[in-house]
KETI-54689 format. One record per residue (C-alpha): residue number from 1; residue in one letter; x negated, y negated, z negated. Coordinates in steps of 0.05 Angstrom, whole numbers, padded with zeros to 5 digits. Layout:
! residues N
   k r     xx     yy     zz
 NUM A      X      Y      Z
...
END
This chain:
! residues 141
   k r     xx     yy     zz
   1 X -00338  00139 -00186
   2 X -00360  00149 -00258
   3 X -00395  00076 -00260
   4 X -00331  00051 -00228
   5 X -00285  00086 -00291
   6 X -00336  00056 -00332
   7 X -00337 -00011 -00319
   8 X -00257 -00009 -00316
   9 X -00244  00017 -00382
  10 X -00306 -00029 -00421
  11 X -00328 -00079 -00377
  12 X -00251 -00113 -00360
  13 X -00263 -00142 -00437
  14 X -00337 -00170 -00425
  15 X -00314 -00210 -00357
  16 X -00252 -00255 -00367
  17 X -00220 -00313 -00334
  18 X -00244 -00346 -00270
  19 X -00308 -00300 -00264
  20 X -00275 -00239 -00275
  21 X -00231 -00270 -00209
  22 X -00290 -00286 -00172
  23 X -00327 -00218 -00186
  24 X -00259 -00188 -00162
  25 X -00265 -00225 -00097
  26 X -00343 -00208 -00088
  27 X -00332 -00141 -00085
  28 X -00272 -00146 -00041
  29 X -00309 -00175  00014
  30 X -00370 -00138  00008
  31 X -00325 -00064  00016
  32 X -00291 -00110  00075
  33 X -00366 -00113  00116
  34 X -00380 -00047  00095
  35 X -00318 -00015  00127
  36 X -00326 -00060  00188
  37 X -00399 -00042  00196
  38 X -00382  00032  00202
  39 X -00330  00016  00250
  40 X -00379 -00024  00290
  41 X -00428  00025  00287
  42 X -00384  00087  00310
  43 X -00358  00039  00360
  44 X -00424  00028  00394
  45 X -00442  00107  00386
  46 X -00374  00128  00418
  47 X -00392  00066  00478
  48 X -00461  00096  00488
  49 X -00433  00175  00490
  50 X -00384  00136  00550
  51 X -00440  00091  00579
  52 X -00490  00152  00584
  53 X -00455  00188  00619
  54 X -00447  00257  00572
  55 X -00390  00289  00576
  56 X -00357  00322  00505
  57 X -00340  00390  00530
  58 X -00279  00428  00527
  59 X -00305  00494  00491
  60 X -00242  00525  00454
  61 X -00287  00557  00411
  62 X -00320  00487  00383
  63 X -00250  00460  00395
  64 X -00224  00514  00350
  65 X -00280  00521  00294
  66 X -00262  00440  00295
  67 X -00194  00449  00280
  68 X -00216  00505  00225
  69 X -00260  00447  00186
  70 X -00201  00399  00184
  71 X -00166  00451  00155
  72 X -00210  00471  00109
  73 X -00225  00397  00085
  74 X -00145  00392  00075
  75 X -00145  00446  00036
  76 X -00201  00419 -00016
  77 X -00156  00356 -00013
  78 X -00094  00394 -00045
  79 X -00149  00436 -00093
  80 X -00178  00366 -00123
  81 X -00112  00329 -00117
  82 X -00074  00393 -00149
  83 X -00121  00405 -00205
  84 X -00125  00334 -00219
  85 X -00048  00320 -00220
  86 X -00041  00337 -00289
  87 X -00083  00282 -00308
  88 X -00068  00229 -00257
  89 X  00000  00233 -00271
  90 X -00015  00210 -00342
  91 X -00065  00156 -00333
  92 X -00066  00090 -00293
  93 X -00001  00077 -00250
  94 X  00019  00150 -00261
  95 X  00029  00192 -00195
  96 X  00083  00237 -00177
  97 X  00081  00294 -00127
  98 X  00106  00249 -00065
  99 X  00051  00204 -00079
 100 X -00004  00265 -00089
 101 X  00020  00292 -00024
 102 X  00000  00229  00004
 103 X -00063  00223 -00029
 104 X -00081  00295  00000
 105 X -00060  00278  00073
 106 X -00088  00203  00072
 107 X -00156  00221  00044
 108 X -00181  00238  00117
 109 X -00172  00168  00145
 110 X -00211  00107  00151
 111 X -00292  00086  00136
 112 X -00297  00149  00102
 113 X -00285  00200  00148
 114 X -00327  00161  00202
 115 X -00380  00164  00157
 116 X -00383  00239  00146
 117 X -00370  00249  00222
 118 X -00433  00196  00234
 119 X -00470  00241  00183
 120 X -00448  00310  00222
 121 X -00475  00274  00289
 122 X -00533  00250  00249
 123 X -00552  00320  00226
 124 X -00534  00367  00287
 125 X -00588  00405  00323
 126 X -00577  00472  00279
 127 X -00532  00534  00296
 128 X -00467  00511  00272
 129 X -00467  00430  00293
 130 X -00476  00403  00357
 131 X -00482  00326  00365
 132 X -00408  00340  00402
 133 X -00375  00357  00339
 134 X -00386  00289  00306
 135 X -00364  00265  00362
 136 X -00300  00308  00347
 137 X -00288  00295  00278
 138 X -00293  00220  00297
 139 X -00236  00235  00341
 140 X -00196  00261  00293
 141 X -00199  00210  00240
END
């Protein structure tokens, strides 16, 4: 994120015209097969979980501790978003508090959240994960 701040604030003078356009366009479809590669692979994780024959069970208490992490993660949403407001609402675009409540609730969507439920799949086999609970938290997002 700090190499990405970077390179807007110095680098937009260095690369002008029609590369500047084409470096634009690079980068656009390479975060395009990125995002669609996490899809896919969640997508063929989720079809073997079905193929396989496991079943995700219904524990209330995973169900519940579940529900506790979302919460939680929402929470450090309106933390970061809240004590970055100040700041965001003076640089860039500007932001105002509809658009930082959206910020907080979108942030939980998309290639992202996959990826940290992939990870949470990735490294269950302790007390607190089970394998199930990425499977969860790719539910929810």
């Amino acid at each position: 994120m700090v190499l990405g701040m970077f390179f807007a604030a110095f680098a937009r003078t260095t690369v002008k015209g029609e590369s500047h356009q084409s470096l634009h366009h690079f980068w656009e479809m390479v975060a395009y097969i990125a995002n669609t590669l996490v899809f896919i692979h969640y997508g063929v994780i989720i079809a073997e979980g079905v193929l396989s024959g496991r079943k995700i069970s219904y524990e209330g208490n995973s169900w519940g501790f579940l529900f506790l992490v979302y919460l939680y993660v929402i929470l450090c949403h309106c933390v970061v978003v809240g004590v970055l407001y100040p700041l965001l609402c003076r640089i860039g675009y500007g932001l105002d508090w509809k658009e930082s409540f959206v910020t907080t609730w979108t942030g939980l969507r998309g290639a992202v959240s996959l990826s940290l439920a992939l990870s949470v799949k990735q490294s269950s086999g302790n007390l607190f994960l089970s394998s199930e609970t990425g499977t969860r938290v790719g539910l929810f997002s």
